[in-house]
N, C-alpha and C positions, 0 to 999 in steps of 0.2 A: 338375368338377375331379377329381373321385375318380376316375372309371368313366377319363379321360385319363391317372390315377396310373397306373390298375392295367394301360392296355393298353401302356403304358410298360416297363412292368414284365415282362409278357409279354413282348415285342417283343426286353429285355434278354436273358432267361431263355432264349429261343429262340438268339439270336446266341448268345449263350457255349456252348450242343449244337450246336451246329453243328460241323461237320468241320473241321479247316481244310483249306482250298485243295491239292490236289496239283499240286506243280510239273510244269513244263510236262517230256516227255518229250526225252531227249537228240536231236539230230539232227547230222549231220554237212555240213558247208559245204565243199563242193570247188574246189578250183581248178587250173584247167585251165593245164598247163604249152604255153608254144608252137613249144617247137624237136621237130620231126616224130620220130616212133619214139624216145621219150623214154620213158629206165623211168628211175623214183623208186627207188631205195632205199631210202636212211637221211636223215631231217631231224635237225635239232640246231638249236637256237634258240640266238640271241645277245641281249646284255644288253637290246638294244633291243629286242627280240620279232619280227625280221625272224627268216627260217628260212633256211638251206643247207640242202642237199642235194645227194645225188648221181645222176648221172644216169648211171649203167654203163655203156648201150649207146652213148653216142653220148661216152664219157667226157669228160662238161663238171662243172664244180659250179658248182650253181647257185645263186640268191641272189633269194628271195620278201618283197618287203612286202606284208606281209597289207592294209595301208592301202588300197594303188591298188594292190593286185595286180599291180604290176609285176616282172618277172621280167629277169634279169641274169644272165648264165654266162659261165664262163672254161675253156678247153679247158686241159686237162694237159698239161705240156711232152710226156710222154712218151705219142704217140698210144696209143689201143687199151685204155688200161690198166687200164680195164675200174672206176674207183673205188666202192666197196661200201659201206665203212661212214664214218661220220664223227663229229667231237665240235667243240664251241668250247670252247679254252684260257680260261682266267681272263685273260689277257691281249688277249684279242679274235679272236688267231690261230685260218683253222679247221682241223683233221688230217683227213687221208682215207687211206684204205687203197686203195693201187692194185694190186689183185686181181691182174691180168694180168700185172701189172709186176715183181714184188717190192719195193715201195718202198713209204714213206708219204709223202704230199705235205702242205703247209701253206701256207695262203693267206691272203696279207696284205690284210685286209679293206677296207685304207683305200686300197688301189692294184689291186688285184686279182693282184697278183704271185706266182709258184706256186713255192717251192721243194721240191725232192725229197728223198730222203734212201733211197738204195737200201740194202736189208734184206742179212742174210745166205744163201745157199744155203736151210739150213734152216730158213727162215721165206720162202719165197717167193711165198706164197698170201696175203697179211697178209686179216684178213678184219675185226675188229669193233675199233676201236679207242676207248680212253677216256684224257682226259688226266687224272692223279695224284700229285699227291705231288711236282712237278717233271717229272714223265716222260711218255711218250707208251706207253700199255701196250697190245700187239694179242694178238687169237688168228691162229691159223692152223690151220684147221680139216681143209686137207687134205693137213697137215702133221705133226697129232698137238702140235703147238709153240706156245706161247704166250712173249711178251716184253716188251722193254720197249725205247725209244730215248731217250739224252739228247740233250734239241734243243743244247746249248750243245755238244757236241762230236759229235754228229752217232752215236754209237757206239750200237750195237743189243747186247742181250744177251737170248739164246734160252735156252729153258729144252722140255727134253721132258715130256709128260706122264706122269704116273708109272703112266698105263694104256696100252699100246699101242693106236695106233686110236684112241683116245678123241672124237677131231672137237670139239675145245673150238671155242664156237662162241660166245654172248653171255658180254659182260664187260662186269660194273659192278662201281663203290668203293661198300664199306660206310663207316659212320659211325664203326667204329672203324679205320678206315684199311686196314683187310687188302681183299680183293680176290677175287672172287667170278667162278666162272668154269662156265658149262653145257658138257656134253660131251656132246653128241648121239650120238656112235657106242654110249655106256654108259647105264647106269643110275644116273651118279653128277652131283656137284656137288663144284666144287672150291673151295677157299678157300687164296687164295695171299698168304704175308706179302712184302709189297712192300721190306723190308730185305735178304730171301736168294734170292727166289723160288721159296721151295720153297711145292709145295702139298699139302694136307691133302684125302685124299675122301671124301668121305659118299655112302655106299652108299645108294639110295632102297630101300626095301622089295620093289616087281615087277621082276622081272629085265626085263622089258619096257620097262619106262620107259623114255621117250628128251627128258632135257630138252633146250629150244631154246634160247628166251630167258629171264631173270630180275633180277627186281629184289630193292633188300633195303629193309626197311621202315628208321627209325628204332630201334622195339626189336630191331634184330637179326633178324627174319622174314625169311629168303629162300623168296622168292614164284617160283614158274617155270612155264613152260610143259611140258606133256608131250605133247608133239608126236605122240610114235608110239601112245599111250592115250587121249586123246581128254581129258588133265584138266590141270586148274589143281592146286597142289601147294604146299603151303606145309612149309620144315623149319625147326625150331628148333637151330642151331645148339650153345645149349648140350647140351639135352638127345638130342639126332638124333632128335627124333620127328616125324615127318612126318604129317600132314595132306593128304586128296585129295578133290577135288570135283568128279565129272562132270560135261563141257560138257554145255551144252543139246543141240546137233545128236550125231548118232549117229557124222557122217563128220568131226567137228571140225578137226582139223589145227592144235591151239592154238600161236602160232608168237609175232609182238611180242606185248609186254607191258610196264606202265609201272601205277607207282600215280598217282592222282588226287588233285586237291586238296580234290576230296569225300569223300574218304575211302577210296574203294572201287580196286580191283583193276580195268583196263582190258588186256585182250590181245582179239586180232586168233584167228576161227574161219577161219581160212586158205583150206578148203573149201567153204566157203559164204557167202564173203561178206560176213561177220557179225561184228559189234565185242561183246564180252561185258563186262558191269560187275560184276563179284562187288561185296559188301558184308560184311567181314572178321565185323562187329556182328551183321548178321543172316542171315548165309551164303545170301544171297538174289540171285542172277542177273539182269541185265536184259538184254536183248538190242537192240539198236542196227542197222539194214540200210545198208548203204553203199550211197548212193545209185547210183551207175554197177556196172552188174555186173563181176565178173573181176575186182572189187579184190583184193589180197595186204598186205597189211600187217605184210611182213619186223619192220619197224623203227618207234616209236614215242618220243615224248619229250614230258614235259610241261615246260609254262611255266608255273613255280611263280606268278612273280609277278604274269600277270594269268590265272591257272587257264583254261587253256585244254590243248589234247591235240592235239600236231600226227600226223597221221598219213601216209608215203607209200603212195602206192596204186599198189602195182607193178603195172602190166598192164592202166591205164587212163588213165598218164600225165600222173596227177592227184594234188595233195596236198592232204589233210584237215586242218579244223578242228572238235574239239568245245569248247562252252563249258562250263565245269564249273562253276562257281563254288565255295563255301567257302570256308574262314582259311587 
């Protein structure tokens, strides 16, 4: 009975040194779009966890259940027009930016019905569009101009950037309402109050920098890519101190980027293929291989609610899924 206690006992003392278990490593689950010479841009997830997209070359948006991988597209009234980037309304409706065109279209989910809404002269590249605040707000990147359209009267207002050239290029809403905007031609980051539209820039530190994309955390972190230096970049708005973390690869090309509901930092090494996981906690990189070679992953968006990372894979004509898990 004793010599039974004590291998018990043992047996305890062992399990509890023991490691625990390292989670299984990220992978990425593709899905194969089927309308021929199909480029993926930009996904956007709706309430249901179905994904849009846009398909540029062949200007369709498109519409993926992740369930039965079934796929559904609706052609733009106005052929060609090339649609880039997109968002889903709080109201279900989804916005796309048609590049070609100078217009933003919206598409009524429950009929497929596409109305337009043609921009002005100067905004006629619309390129990254987010809905905010009641408004539909674009860049225009090879325009120098950034705006905004109200869908109830159909009325666009352009705003210049206050750097000539600048190439504002990703736009997303912070948590205190203002509006956060990368300018690839500079070395800055803008932040635009969505009452006047003026915006405010922060200078990054290497006159090199060239942000793409960016997100903003919760406490105010805005998180970006730097596209033309090969890093991930964090600034703190109050204080403008910037933080930089070289990609893994040499030829990076860090371009999407979205934070996770695991906590960590996810953008796309544009150049090689390669999805990157910073961890803010332990400033620690994981690296992730896109299955199909010649992925690009312009554009990225997470699915808070069942933590998941949709990604399009421009130039494989395939859209990504990773599982994240976490709160």
């Amino acid at each position: 009975m004793r010599r039974s206690l004590i291998v018990l006992a043992l047996a305890a003392i062992a399990g509890a040194a023991a490691p625990p278990a390292r989670p299984a490593p990220p992978k990425i689950v593709e899905y194969p779009l089927p309308r021929p010479d199909n480029f993926p841009h930009d996904p956007a997830v709706a309430k249901d966890g179905s994904v849009w997209f846009t398909d540029q070359s062949n200007s369709y948006i498109g519409h993926l259940d992740p369930a039965s991988g079934k796929v559904v597209d609706y052609p733009t009234p106005t052929p060609r027009s090339g649609p880039h980037g997109l968002t889903v309304a709080p109201d279900g409706h989804v916005w796309y930016t048609g590049q070609a065109a100078g217009r933003l279209g919206r598409v009524d989910p429950a009929t497929g019905h596409i109305d337009e809404f043609p921009l002005p002269g100067n905004a006629r590249n619309p390129h990254t569009p987010i809905y905010h605040a009641g408004r539909v707000w674009f860049t225009d990147a090879n325009n120098s101009t950034y705006g905004s359209l109200d869908p109830a009267t159909g009325k666009a207002t352009v705003y210049a950037t206050p750097t000539p050239n600048a190439v504002p290029y990703g736009i997303v809403p912070a948590k205190d309402g203002a509006i956060w905007i990368a300018m690839l031609g500079t070395n800055k980051l803008g932040r635009v109050d969505p009452a006047t539209g003026k915006m405010k820039e922060f200078v990054l530190p290497a006159e090199e920098a060239r942000p793409r994309r960016l997100q903003v955390g919760n406490n105010g972190t805005v998180w970006y890519t730097d596209y033309g230096r090969g890093y991930l970049g964090a600034l703190d708005p109050a204080t403008g101190k910037v933080r930089e973390w070289v990609s893994p690869s040499s030829n990076a090309g860090p371009y999407g980027i979205a934070i996770g509901t695991d906590g960590r930092i996810w953008y796309c090494e544009s150049r090689t293929g390669t999805m990157v996981a910073f961890d803010p906690r332990t400033e620690k990189m994981e690296t992730v291989k896109i299955p199909t070679a010649g992925a690009v992953v312009r554009h990225m968006e997470t699915d808070s609610t069942r933590h998941r990372l949709w990604l399009a894979l421009s130039g494989t004509g395939r859209l990504g899924k990773i599982e994240l898990g976490g709160q």
